[in-house]
C-alpha positions in Angstrom: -110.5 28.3 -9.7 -111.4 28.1 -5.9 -108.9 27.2 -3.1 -110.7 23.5 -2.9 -110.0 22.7 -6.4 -106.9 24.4 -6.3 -105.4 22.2 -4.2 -106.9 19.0 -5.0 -106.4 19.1 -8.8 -105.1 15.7 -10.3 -101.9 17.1 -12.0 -100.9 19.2 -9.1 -101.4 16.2 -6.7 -99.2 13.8 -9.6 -96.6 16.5 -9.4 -96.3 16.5 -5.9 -96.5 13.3 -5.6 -93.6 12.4 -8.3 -91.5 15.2 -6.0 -92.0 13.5 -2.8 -91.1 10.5 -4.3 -87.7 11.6 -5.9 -86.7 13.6 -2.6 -87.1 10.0 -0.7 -85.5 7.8 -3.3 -82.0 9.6 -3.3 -81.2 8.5 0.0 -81.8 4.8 -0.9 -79.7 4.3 -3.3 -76.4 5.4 -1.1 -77.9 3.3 1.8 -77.4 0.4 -0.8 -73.9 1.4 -0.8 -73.4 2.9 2.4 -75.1 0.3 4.7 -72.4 -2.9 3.7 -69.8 -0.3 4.4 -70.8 1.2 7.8 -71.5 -2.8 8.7 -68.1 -4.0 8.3 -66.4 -0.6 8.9 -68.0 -0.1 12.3 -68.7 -3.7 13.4 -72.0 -5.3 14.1 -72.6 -3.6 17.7 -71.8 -0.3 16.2 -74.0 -0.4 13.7 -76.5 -1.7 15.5 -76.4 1.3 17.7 -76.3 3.3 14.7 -79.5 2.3 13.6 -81.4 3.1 17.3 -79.9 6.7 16.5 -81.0 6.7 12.8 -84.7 5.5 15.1 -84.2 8.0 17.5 -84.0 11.0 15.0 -87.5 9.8 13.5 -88.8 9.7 16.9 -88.5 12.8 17.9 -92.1 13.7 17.0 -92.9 12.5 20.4 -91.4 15.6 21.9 -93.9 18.0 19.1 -97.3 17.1 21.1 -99.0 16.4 17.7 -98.6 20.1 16.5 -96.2 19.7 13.5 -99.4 17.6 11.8 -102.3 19.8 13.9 -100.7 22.9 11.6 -100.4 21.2 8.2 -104.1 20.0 8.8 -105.6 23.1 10.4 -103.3 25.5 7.5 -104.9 23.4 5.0 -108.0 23.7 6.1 -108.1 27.3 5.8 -106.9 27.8 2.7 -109.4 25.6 1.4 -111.6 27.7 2.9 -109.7 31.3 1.9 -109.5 31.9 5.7 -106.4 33.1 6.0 -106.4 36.1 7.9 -105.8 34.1 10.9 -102.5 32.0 9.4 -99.8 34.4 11.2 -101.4 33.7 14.9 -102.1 30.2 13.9 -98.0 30.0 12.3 -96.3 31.6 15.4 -98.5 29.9 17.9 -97.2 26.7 16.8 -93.5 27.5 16.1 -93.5 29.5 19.7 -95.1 25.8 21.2 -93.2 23.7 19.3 -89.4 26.0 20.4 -90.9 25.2 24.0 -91.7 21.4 23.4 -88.2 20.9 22.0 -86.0 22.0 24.9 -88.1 20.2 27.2 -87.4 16.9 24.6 -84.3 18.0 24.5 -83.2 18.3 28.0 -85.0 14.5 29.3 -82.7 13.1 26.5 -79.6 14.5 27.9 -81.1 13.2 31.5 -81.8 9.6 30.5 -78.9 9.3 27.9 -76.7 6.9 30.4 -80.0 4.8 31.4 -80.8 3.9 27.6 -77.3 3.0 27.3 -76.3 0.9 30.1 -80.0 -0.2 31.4 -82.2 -0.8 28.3 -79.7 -1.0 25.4 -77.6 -3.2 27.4 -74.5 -1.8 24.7 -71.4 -3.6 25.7 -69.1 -1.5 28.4 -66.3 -0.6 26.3 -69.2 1.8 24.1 -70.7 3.0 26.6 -69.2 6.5 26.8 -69.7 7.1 23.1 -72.6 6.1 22.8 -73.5 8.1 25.8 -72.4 11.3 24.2 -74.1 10.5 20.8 -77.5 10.3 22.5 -76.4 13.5 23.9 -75.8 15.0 20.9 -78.8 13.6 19.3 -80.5 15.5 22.4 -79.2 18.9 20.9 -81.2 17.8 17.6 -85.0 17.7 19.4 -85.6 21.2 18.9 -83.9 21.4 15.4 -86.1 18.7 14.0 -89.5 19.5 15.6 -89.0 23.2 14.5 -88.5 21.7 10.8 -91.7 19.6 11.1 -93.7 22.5 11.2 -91.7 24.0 8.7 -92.4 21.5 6.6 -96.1 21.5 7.3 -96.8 24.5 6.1 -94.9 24.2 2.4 -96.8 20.5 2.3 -100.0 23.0 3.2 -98.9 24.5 0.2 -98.2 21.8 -2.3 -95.0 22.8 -2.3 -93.2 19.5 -2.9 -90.9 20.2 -5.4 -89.3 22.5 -2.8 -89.1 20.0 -0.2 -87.7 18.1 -2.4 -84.8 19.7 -3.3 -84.0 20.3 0.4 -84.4 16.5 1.5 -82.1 14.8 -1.2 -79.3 16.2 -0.2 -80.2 16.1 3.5 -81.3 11.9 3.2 -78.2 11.2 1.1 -76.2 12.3 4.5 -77.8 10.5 6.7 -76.0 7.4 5.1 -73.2 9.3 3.8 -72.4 11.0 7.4 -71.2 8.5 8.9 -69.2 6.9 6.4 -67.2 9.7 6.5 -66.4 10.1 9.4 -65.8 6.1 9.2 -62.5 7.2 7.4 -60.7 8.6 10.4 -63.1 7.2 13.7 -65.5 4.6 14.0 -66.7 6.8 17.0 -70.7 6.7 17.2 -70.5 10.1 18.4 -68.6 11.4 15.4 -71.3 9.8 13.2 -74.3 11.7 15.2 -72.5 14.6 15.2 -72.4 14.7 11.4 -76.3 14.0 11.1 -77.1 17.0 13.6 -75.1 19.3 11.7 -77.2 18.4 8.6 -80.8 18.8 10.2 -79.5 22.1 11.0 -78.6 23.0 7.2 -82.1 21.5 6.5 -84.1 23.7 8.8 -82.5 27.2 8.2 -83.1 26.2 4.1 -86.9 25.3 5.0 -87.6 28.3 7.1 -86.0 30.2 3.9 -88.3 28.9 1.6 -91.2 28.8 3.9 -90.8 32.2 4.7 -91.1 33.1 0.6 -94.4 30.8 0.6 -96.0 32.3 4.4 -95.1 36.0 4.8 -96.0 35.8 8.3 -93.0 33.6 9.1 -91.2 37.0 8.8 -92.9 38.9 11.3 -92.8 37.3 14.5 -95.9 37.7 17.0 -96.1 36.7 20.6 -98.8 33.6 21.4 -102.4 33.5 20.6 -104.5 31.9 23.1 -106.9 31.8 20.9 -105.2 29.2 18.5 -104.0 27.0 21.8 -106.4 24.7 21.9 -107.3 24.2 18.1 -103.4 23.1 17.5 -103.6 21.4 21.4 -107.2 19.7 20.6 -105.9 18.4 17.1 -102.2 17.3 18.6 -103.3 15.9 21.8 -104.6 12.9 20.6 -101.9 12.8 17.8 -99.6 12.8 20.7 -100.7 9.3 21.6 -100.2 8.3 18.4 -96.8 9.5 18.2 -95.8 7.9 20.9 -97.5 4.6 21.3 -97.6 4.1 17.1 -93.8 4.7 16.8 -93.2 2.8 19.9 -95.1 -0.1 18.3 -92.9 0.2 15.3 -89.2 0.4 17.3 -89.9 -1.6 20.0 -89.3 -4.6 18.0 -85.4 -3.8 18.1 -85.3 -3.1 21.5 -87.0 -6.5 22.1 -84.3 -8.1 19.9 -81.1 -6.1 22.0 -82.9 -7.3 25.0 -83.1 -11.0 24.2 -80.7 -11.8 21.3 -78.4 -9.2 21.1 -77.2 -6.5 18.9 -75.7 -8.4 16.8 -79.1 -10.0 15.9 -80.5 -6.4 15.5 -78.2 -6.1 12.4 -79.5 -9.0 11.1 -83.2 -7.8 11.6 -82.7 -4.3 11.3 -81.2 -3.8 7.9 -83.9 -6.0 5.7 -86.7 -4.2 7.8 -84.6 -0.8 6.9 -84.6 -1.8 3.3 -88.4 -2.2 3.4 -88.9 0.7 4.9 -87.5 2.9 2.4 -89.5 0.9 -0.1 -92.0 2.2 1.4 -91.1 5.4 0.2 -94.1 5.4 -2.9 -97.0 5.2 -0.5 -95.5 7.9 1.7 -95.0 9.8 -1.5 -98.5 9.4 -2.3 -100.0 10.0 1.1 -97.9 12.9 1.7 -99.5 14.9 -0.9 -103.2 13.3 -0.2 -103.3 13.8 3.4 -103.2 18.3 3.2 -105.3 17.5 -0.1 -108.1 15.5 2.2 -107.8 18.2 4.5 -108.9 20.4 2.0 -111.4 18.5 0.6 -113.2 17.6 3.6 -114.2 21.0 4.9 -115.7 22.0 1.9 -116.4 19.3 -1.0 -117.2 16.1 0.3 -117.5 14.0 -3.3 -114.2 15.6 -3.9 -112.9 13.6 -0.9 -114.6 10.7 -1.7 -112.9 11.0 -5.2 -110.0 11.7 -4.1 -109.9 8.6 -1.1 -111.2 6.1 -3.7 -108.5 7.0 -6.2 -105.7 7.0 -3.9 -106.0 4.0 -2.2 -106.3 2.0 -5.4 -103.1 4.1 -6.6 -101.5 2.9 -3.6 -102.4 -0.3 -4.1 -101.5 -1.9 -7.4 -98.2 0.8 -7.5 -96.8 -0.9 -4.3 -97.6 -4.5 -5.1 -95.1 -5.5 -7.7 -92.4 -4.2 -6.0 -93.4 -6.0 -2.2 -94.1 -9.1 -3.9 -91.3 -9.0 -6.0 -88.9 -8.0 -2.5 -90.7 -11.0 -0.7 -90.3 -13.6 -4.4 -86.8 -12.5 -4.7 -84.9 -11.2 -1.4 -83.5 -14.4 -0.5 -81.5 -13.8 -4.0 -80.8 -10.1 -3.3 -79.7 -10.8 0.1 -77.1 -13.4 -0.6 -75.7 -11.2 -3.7 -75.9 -7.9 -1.9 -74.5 -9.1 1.9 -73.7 -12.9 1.5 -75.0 -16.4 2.6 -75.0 -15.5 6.0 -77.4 -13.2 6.0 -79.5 -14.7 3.7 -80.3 -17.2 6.1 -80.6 -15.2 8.9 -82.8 -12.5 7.4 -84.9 -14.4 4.9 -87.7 -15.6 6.8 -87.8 -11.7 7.9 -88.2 -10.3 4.7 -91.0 -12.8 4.2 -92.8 -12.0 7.4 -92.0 -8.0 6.8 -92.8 -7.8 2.9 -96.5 -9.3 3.4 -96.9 -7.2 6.6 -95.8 -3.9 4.7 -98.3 -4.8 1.9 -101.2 -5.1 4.8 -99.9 -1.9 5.9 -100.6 -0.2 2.7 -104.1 -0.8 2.6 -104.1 1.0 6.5 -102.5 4.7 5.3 -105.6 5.8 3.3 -107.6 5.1 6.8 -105.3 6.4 8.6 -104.8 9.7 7.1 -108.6 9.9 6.3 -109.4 10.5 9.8 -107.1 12.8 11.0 -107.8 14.8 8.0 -111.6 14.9 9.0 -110.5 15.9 12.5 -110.8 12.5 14.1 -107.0 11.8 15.1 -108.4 10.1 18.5 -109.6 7.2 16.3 -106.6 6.6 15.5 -104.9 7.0 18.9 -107.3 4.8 20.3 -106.7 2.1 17.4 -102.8 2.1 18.6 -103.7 1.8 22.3 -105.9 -0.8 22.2 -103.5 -2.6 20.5 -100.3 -2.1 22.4 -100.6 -4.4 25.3 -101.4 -7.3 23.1 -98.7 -6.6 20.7 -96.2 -6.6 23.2 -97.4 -9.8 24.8 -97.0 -11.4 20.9 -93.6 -10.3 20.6 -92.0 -10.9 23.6 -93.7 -14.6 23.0 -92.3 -15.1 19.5 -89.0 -13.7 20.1 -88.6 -16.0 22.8 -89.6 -18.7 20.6 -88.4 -18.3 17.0 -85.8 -15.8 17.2 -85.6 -12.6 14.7 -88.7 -14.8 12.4 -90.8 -14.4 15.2 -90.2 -10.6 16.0 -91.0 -9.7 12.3 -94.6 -12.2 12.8 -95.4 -10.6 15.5 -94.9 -7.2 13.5 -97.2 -8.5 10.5 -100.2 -10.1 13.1 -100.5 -6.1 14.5 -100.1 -4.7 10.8 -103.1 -6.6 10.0 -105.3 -6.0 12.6 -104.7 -2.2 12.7 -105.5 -2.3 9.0 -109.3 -4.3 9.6 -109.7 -1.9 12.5 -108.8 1.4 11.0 -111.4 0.8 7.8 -113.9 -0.3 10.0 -113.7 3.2 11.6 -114.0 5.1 8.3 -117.1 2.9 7.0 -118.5 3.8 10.6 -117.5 7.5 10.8 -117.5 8.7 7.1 -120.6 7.4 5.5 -119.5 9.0 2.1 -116.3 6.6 2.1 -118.3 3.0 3.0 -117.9 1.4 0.0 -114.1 2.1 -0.7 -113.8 0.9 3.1 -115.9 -2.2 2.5 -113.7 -3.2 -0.5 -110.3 -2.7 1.3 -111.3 -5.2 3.9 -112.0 -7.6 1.3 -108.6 -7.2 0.1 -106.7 -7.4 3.3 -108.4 -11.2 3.1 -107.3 -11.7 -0.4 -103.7 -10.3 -0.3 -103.0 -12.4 2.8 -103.9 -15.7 0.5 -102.2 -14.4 -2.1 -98.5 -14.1 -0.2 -99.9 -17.6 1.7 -99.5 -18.8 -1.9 -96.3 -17.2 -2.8 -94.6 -18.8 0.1 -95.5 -21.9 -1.3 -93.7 -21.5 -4.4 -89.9 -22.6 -4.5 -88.8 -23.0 -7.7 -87.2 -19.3 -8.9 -89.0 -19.8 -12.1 -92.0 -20.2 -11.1 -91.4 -17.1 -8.5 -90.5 -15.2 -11.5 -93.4 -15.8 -13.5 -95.8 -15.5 -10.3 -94.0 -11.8 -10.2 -94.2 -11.0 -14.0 -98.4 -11.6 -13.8 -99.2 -8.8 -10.9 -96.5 -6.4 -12.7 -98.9 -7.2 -16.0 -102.3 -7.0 -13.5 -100.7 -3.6 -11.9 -99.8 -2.3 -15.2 -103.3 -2.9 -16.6 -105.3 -1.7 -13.6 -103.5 1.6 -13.2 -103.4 2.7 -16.6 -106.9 4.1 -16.7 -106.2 6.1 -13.6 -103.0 7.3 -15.4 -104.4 8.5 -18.1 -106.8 10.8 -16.4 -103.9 12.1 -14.5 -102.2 13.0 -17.8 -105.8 14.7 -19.0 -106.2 16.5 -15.3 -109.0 14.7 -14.5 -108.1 12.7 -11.8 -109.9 14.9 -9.5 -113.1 15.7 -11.3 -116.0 14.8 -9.7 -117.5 12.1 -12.8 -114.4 10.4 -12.7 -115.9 7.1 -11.0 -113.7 4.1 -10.5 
């Protein structure tokens, strides 16, 4: 069996897939737990801060330059095609880059630690000196979690999922679980970080073990190649704008709120938008594996990627739906059981706003990944810049005017125009993936009037039956697809959907 096929077979792809998903749905069930707990252990304002940090430790990819995903794409790339003599320059050039990048992140955190926290934050005086030395000690995390990144990249090069698995569970379950206990003798911020830098460390001296077993090279270190410079800098420059102004796009929102409302109205935002994150945790599951799978695929078999594109989106499709439309039907319920009245009047029209915009947002990853697996990652980066100055013009508008509700409509409006624009750029740019990019716009139009409807519908009954008919729809629609997974024919080339 070739490299290409390999790589890209259906039941290797469904067990990776299942892996990624179990090593990101530990950690959600002791947020469920630990989230009430760290609210009323820590107060509000605490918590609040908490959840910048929790941000901050997922935005350190704007310190890597790009080059954690330039190596998972360009290491794919070459063992699809079985050019891997060059894999030990390519390897050390990156870590050796990536080391550099780090201390440099890590040193203008340290720097600007005091202006985020009594300029921009705006966190009441009497935190101030805790929370400065938890961004501090967040600072000393940079170079621990870009390092693992490219760690990572290479096992996910690999298919190795089942690996990474293993290694996150335990690692998400103390992100949550951190800081509660250290909750039992300090509500200190800076005893909380302190707890999750200690764990990244664990994380990344188990990944290089393991990567090591997988890449040889990782145990023979070489000085720089020039010569693999400006493939990883080419590939991660324009990433680099996506890391920035894409995650930027995403945060900003609670900044905005800190700014204007308070952090006490950060809480309320923050922890259904949290929530629905880690929902999202399927279609990043699924993406995950495809993108280093597309990578493959597109330097060598282009019906494979086509195969593998159409099949994936429409995976990612009708899995998530039931579960978003069921969050957006029934979270006013959940919320009042799980936190109380309260917030179920503060946060419902946010789960509202957020659970259709999520659902938009799933129809955007298959573009997205698309074309920075066929080497076009400035699309993308263009995409998010075109679309920052607007977005920020939106939100600062409807926070003003409708509170928390109109910071999570804001959120959706962008969500759905980065969608329409993303598959307009793959129909344009990938000929071979038109059609599947023609249909997803069509359904962008048709699952906004579907949650239009949704809203309309008040009665829990009725919500309840509107829910039980897409889990039936789903159910139905997926099964073929299913079924050729459980033969290993998902990838096959006369699999047609």
């Amino acid at each position: 069996m070739s490299s290409v096929n390999k790589l890209t077979s259906g039941r290797l792809l469904a067990r990776s897939a299942i892996w990624n998903l179990a090593g990101m749905a530990a950690p959600v069930l002791v947020a469920l737990v630990a989230i009430p707990l760290l609210i009323e252990g820590m107060g509000k304002e605490r918590f609040g801060l908490l959840a910048i940090i929790w941000m901050g430790v997922g935005y350190f990819s704007l310190f890597d330059l790009g080059l954690g995903r330039a190596l998972t794409k360009l290491v794919s790339e070459r063992l699809g095609r079985n050019e891997q003599s060059e894999l030990g320059p390519l390897i050390w050039t990156a870590f050796i880059l990536l080391a550099l990048l780090g201390l440099i992140g890590a040193s203008v955190l340290i720097v600007l630690s005091p202006l985020l926290v009594t300029g921009l934050l705006q966190v009441p005086e009497v935190l101030h000196d805790e929370a400065i030395a938890a961004f501090r000690i967040l600072a000393v995390g940079v170079p621990i979690v870009i390092i693992t990144a490219g760690l990572v990249g290479i096992l996910e090069a690999h298919q190795r999922f089942r690996v990474i698995a293993q290694i996150r569970i335990p690692l998400g379950v103390l992100t949550f679980a951190g800081p509660l206990l250290t909750l039992q003798f300090s509500p200190s911020i800076a005893w909380a970080t302190t707890v999750l830098l200690i764990s990244r460390l664990l994380a990344m001296l188990a990944y290089y073990w393991t990567a090591s077993h997988v890449r040889e090279e990782l145990r023979k270190p070489r000085q720089i190649d020039r010569s693999q410079v400006k493939p990883l800098l080419s590939f991660g420059g324009w990433l680099t704008v996506t890391n920035i102004v894409g995650p930027l796009m995403t945060y900003m929102d609670r900044f905005f709120i800190g700014a204007k409302l308070g952090l006490s109205a950060v809480t309320y935002y923050v922890t259904p938008y949290e929530i629905l994150a880690r929902m999202q945790m399927l279609p990043q599951a699924i993406m995950g594996v495809m993108f280093p799978a597309m990578a493959t695929a597109h330097g060598g078999d282009a019906q494979r990627l086509n195969v593998l594109y159409t099949n994936g989106s429409k995976v990612l499709y009708w899995a998530v739906l039931p579960v978003l439309a069921g969050t957006f039907l029934l979270g006013p319920e959940a919320l009042s059981i799980w936190l109380g009245e309260e917030f179920r009047n503060a946060s419902t029209p946010v789960v509202h706003w957020l659970a259709a915009g999520w659902m938009i947002n799933v129809l955007a990853q298959p573009a997205f990944a698309v074309l920075q697996a066929a080497g076009r990652p400035d699309l993308t980066a263009k995409t998010h810049l075109a679309e920052f100055v607007p977005y920020l013009g939106v939100l600062w508008w409807l926070a003003g005017a409708y509170g928390i509700a109109g910071v999570a409509a804001a959120w959706m409006l962008r969500v759905v125009a980065d969608t329409l624009i993303l598959n307009v750029l793959v129909a344009w740019k990938l000929p071979i993936l038109r059609r599947q990019a023609a249909r997803t716009l069509f359904v962008v139009l048709t699952t906004l009037a579907m949650f239009a409807v949704l809203w309309l519908l008040e009665l829990l009954l009725f919500r309840l039956a509107a829910l039980l008919v897409l889990a039936v729809m789903a159910a139905w629609i997926l099964w073929p697809i299913v079924h050729k997974v459980l033969q290993g024919r998902l990838a096959d080339r006369s699999f047609n959907t």
